[in-house]
C-alpha positions in Angstrom: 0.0 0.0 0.0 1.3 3.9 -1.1 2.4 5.4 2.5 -0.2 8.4 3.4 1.5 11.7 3.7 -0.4 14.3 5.6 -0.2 17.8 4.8 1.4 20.1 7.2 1.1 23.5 8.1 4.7 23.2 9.2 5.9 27.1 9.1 8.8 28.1 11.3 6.5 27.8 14.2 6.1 23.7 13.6 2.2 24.3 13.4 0.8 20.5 13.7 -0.8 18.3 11.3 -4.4 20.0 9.5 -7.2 17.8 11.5 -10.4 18.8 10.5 -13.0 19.4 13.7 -15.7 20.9 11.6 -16.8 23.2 8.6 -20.2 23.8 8.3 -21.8 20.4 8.8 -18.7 18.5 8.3 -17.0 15.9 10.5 -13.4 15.2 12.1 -10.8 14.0 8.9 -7.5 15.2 7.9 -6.5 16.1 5.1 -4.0 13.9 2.7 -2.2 13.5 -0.1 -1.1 10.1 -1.2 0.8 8.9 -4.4 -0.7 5.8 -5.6 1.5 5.1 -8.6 4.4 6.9 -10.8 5.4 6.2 -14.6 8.2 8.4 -15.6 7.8 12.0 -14.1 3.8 11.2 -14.4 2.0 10.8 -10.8 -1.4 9.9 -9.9 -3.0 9.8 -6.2 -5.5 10.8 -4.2 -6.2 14.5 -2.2 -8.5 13.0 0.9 -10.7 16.0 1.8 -13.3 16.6 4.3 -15.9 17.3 1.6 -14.8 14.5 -0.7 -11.1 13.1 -2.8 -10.3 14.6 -5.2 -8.4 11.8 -7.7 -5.3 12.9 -9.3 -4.4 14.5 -12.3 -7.0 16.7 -11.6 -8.2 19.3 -14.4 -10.6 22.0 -12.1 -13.6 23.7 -13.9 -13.3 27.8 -13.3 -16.4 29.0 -11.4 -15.4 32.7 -11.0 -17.9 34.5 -9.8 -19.9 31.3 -7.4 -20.9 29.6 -11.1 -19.5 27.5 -14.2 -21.0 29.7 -16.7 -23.7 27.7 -18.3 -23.5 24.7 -16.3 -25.7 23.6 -12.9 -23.4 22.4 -10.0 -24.7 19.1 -10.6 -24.1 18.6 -13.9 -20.0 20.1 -13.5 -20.2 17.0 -11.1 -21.8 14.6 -13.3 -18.7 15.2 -15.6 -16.7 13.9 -13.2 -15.2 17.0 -11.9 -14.2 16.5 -8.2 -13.2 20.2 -7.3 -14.2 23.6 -8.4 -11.8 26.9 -8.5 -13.7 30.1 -7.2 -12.1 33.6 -8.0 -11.3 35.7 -4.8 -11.0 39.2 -7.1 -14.5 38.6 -8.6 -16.3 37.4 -5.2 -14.9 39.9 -2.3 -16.5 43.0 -5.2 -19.5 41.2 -5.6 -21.4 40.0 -3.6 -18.7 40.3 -1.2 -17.0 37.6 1.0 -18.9 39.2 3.4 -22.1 38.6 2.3 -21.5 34.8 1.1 -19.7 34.2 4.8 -23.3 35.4 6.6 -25.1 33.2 3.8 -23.3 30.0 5.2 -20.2 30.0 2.9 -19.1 29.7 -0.9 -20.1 25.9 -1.3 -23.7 26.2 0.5 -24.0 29.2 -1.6 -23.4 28.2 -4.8 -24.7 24.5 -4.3 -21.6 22.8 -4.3 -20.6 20.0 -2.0 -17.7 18.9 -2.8 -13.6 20.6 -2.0 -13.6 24.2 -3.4 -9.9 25.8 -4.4 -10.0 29.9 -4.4 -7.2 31.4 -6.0 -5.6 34.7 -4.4 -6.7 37.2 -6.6 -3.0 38.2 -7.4 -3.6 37.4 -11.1 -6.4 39.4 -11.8 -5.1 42.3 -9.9 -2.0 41.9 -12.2 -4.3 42.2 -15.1 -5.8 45.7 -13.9 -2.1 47.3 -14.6 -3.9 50.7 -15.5 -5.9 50.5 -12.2 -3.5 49.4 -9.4 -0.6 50.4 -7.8 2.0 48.6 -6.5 3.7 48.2 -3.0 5.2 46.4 -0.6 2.3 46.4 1.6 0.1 45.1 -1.3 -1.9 46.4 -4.4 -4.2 49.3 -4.2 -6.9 49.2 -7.6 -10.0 50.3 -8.7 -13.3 48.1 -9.0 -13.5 47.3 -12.6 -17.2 47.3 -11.8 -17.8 50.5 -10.8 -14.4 52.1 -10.0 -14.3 51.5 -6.0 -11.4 52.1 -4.2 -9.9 48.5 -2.7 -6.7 47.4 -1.1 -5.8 43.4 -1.3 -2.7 42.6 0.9 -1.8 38.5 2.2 -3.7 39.5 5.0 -6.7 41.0 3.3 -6.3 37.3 0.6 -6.4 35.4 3.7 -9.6 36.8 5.4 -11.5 36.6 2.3 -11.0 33.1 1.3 -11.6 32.5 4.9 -15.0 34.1 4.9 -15.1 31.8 1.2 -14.8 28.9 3.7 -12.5 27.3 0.7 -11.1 24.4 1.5 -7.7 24.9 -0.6 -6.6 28.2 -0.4 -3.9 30.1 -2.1 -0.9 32.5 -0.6 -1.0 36.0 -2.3 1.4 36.7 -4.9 2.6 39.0 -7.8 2.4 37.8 -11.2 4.2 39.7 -14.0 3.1 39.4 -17.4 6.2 37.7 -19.6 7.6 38.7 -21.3 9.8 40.5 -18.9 13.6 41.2 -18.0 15.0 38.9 -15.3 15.4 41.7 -12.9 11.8 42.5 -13.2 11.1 38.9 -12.4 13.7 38.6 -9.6 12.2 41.4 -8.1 8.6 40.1 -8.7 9.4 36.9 -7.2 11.1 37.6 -3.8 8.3 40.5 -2.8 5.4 37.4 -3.4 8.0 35.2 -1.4 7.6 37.8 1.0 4.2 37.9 0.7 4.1 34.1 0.9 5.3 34.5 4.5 2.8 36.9 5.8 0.1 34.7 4.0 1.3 31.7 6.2 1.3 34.2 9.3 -2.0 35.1 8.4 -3.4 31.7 7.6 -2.7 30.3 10.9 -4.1 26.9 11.9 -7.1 26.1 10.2 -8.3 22.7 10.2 -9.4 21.2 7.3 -8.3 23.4 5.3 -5.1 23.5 3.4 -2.5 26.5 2.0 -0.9 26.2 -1.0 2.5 28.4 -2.3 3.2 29.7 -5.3 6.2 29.0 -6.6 7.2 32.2 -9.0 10.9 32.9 -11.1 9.4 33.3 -15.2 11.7 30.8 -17.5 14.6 31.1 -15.2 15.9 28.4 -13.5 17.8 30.0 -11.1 15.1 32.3 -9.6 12.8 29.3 -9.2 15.1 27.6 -7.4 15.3 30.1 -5.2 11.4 30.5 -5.0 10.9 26.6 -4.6 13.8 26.5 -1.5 12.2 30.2 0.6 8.8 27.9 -0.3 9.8 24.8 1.7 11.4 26.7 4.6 7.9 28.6 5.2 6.1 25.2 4.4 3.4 24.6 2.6 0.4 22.4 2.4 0.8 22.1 -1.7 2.7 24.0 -4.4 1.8 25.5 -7.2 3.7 26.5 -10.2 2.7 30.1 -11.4 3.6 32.7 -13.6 3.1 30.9 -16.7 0.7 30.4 -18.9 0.5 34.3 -19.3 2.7 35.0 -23.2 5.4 32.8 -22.8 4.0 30.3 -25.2 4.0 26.3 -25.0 7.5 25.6 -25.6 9.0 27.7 -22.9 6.4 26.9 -20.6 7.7 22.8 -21.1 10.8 24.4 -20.5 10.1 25.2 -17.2 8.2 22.3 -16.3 11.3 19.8 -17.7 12.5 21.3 -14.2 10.1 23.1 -11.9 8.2 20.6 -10.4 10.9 18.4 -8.9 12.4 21.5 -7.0 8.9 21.1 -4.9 8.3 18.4 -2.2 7.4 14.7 -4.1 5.5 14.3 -1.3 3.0 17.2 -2.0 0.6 18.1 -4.6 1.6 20.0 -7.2 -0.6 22.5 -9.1 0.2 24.5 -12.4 -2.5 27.6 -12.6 -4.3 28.7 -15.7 -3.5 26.0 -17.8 -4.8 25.1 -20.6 -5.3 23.5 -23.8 -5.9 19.5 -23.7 -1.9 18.9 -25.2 -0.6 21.9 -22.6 -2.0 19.2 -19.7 -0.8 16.3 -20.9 2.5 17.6 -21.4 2.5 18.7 -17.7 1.2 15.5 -16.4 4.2 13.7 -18.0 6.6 16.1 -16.3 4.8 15.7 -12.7 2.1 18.3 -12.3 -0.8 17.3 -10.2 -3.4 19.3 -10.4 -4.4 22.4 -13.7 -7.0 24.9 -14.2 -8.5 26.8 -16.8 -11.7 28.9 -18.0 -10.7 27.4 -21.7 -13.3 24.5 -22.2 -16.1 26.5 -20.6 -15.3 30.2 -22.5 -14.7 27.7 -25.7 -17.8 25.9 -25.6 -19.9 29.7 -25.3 -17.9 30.9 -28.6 -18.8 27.5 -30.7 -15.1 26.1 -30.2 -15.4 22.0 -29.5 -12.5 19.7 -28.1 -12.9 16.3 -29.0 -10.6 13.5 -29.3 -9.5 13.8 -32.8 -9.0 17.5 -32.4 -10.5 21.0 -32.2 -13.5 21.9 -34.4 -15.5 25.1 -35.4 -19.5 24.4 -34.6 -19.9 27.6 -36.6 -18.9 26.4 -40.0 -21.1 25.5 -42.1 -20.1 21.7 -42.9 -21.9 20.8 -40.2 -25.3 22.5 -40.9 -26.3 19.4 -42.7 -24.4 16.7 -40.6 -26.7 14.5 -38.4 -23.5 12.9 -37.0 -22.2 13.5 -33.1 -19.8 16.0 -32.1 -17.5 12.6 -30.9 -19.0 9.4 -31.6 -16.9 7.9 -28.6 -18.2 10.8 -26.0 -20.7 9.9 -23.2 -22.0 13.7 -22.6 -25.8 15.0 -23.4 -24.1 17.1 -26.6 -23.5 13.6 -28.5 -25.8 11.5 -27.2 -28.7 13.3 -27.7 -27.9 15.7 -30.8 -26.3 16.4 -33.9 -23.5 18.5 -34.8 -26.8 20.1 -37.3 -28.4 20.7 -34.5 -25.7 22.3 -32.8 -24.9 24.2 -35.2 -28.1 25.8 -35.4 -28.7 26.7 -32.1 -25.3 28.5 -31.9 -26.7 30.1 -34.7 -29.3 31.3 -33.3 -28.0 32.0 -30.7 -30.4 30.1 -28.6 -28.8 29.4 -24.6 -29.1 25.6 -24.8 -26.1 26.4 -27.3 -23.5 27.0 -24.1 -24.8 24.7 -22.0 -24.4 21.9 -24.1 -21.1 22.5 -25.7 -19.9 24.0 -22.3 -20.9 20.5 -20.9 -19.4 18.7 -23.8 -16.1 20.6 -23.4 -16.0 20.3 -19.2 -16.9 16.1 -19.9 -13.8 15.9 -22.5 -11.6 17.6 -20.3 -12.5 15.2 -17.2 -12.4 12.4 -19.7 -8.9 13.3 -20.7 -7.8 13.5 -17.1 -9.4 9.7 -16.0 -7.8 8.2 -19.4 -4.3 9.7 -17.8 -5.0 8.2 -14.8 -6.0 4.6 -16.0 -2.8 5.1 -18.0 -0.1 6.2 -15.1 -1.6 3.5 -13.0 -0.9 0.9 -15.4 2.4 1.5 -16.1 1.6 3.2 -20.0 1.3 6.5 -20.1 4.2 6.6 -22.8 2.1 5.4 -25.1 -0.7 6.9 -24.2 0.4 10.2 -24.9 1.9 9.1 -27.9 -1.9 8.0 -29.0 -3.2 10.6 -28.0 -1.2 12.7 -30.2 -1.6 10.8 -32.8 -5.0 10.6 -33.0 -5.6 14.7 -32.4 -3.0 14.6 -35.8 -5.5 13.1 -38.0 -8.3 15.6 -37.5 -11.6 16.1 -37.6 -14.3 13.8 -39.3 -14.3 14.1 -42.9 -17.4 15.9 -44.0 -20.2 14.1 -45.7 
C-alpha cells in the first residue's frame, strides 16, 4: 500500500498536522495527499478531503464569480469534476466575501458540495495594470465594476478566502506578465516570497483546510530555485507553479516544467495555474504536475469552439449545418448523445442558450475524460504510449465531412 503523507502547516513555528474538527456540517478528517503510482515524471494519487477526494491528475472547472458559466453544479459533477476553483477578485467586489460568509459560505451558496480551491486574486489584480498600484504592503486598484477604491494585501487574501470557507486556499502573490527582464522577475518573485510569509502568518491553523504556495521565477531556472527553496522553509500544504501560462508560449512553458516541479516536495501536490489546452495538460502531467485549471473549455464551448478527441472543431462552420453525426462518436456527454452536430450548429446560430450549455458541458466532460484516461494510463504503467496516441490521434483531425 502507497504510504499516506499528511499535509502540514509546518511554518517556522512547527504548526501540527491539518485535523479537520468541523466546517459547516462537516466531521473530524484530515487532510491527505497520497501517491498511488508513478510512470516516468507522471504521478497519480489521491487529495483526501473533508468534503470529498479529489483523484489525481486533476483538471478544475473555473467558477469565478460562485458559477460555471452555463452549467448547474450538478451537472460540472456529473462530468466527473471533483473540485471547483472560485475567484477571490471577482467574489470579495461582488457580492462580497462578506455577504457569502453570513449566507453559510461559498459551497452552500453556490450549491456545491464537494472541495472548493479559491485562487488569491493576485492574477487578476496583475491584469488591472492601468488601475493598481504597486507596493510592498500590497496592491491598491480600482473596481473594474464601478471604479471603488480596494486594497488586497496576504492578510486581506487570507480573510476573504476565509469568509469563502474554501477548503484549498492560495498564498498571495505578484504575477508579472512575460515577457519580462530577469530583474523585473527577480524582483517580482522575492516580494510574493515575502508575501508568501505573511500569508502563512495570516493563515494560521485552520483545520481542514489547506495553504498552497506559489512557486514564482518566469523561465529562469535560477530564480525558481530560489522561489521553490524560501517555499519549503515557510512550508506549505501544496505547491503551485505560477507565472506561466501568461505569453510565454507552449515551448518555454515545457521548459520550465522539464525542471520546476521536482524542485517542490514529491510528497505534496503539485498545481500549475491557468492551464490550458488539452496537449498543454498532458504535457504537464508527463513532467509531474498534479493538479491544472483553466476557464478554456467553458469560454470555448460559449464561442462555438469543441474539443474532442480527434482534435478542435469550429460548430460555426457550415459543414456541419447538414451533418446528423455526433460532435465525438466515442463521447458519453448529453451534446453527443442526444444531438447532432446540425443541430448544434443551429442553435449556436441562433444563438439560442441551450447552445453554451451543451457545448460547455461537452467541453467540461472531455476535459474530465482526458484527465481519467491519464489516470488509467499512469496506473498501469503506460502513459508513454498513451500520450503518444493521444497525439496521434488529435493529428489526424476532424471527421471528414459528408
Amino acid at each position: 500500500m502507497p504510504k499516506v503523507q499528511r499535509l502540514k502547516c509546518c511554518g517556522t513555528a512547527g504548526i501540527a498536522s491539518l485535523t479537520q474538527t468541523g466546517y459547516r456540517g462537516g466531521m473530524n478528517k484530515r487532510i491527505t495527499f497520497s501517491l498511488s503510482r508513478t510512470d516516468g515524471k507522471a504521478r497519480t494519487g489521491t487529495i483526501r478531503t473533508p468534503r470529498g477526494d479529489i483523484r489525481t491528475p486533476a483538471f478544475m472547472p473555473v467558477g469565478t464569480a460562485a458559477t460555471v458559466k452555463a452549467m448547474l453544479p450538478e451537472s460540472v459533477r456529473a462530468t466527473g469534476a471533483d473540485v471547483l476553483l472560485g475567484n477571490t477578485y471577482h467574489l470579495m467586489l461582488r457580492p462580497t466575501a462578506e455577504r457569502i460568509d453570513r449566507l453559510g459560505g461559498l459551497h452552500r451558496f453556490m450549491n456545491w458540495d464537494r472541495p472548493i480551491l479559491t485562487d488569491s486574486g493576485g492574477f487578476q489584480v496583475m491584469s488591472l495594470s492601468q488601475l493598481r498600484k504597486l507596493t510592498e504592503e500590497g496592491v491598491r486598484f480600482k473596481s473594474h465594476i464601478d471604479g471603488s477604491d480596494h486594497m488586497l494585501t496576504p492578510e486581506r487574501s487570507m480573510e476573504i478566502q476565509r469568509l469563502l470557507g474554501s477548503d484549498i486556499v492560495m498564498c498571495f502573490d505578484e504575477c508579472p506578465a512575460l515577457p519580462a527582464t530577469e530583474e523585473a522577475v527577480a524582483k517580482s518573485m522575492r516580494m510574493s516570497m515575502r508575501w508568501a510569509k505573511r500569508s502563512r502568518d495570516a493563515f494560521g491553523d485552520r483545520p481542514g483546510h489547506a495553504l498552497f504556495g506559489i512557486q514564482q521565477g518566469g523561465v529562469t531556472p535560477d530564480l525558481r530555485a530560489e522561489s521553490a527553496e524560501k517555499l519549503k522553509e515557510i512550508g506549505f500544504d501544496g505547491y503551485a507553479i505560477g507565472g506561466l501560462a501568461v505569453g510565454e508560449g507552449q515551448e518555454a512553458m515545457f521548459g520550465v516544467l522539464d525542471y520546476a516541479p521536482e524542485m517542490l516536495p514529491e510528497d505534496k501536490p503539485r498545481y500549475l495555474m491557468g492551464v490550458g489546452k488539452p496537449d498543454d495538460i498532458v504535457g504537464a502531467v508527463a513532467r509531474g504536475v498534479d493538479m491544472m485549471d483553466c476557464v478554456l473549455p467553458s469560454r470555448s464551448g460559449r464561442t462555438g469552439q469543441i474539443f474532442t478527441r480527434r482534435g478542435v472543431l469550429n460548430i460555426k462552420n457550415a459543414r456541419h449545418q447538414d451533418d446528423p453525426r455526433p460532435l465525438d462518436e466515442d463521447c458519453t456527454c448529453p451534446a453527443c448523445r442526444n444531438y447532432s452536430r446540425a443541430y448544434l450548429h443551429h442553435v449556436f446560430r441562433a444563438q439560442e442558450i441551450i447552445s453554451s450549455m451543451l457545448l460547455t458541458w461537452h467541453n467540461l466532460q472531455y476535459y474530465q475524460e482526458l484527465m481519467q484516461a491519464m489516470r488509467d494510463a499512469i496506473s498501469e504503467g503506460r502513459f508513454a504510449a498513451f500520450e503518444a496516441a493521444f497525439h496521434a490521434q488529435r493529428a489526424e483531425g476532424d471527421i471528414d465531412p459528408l
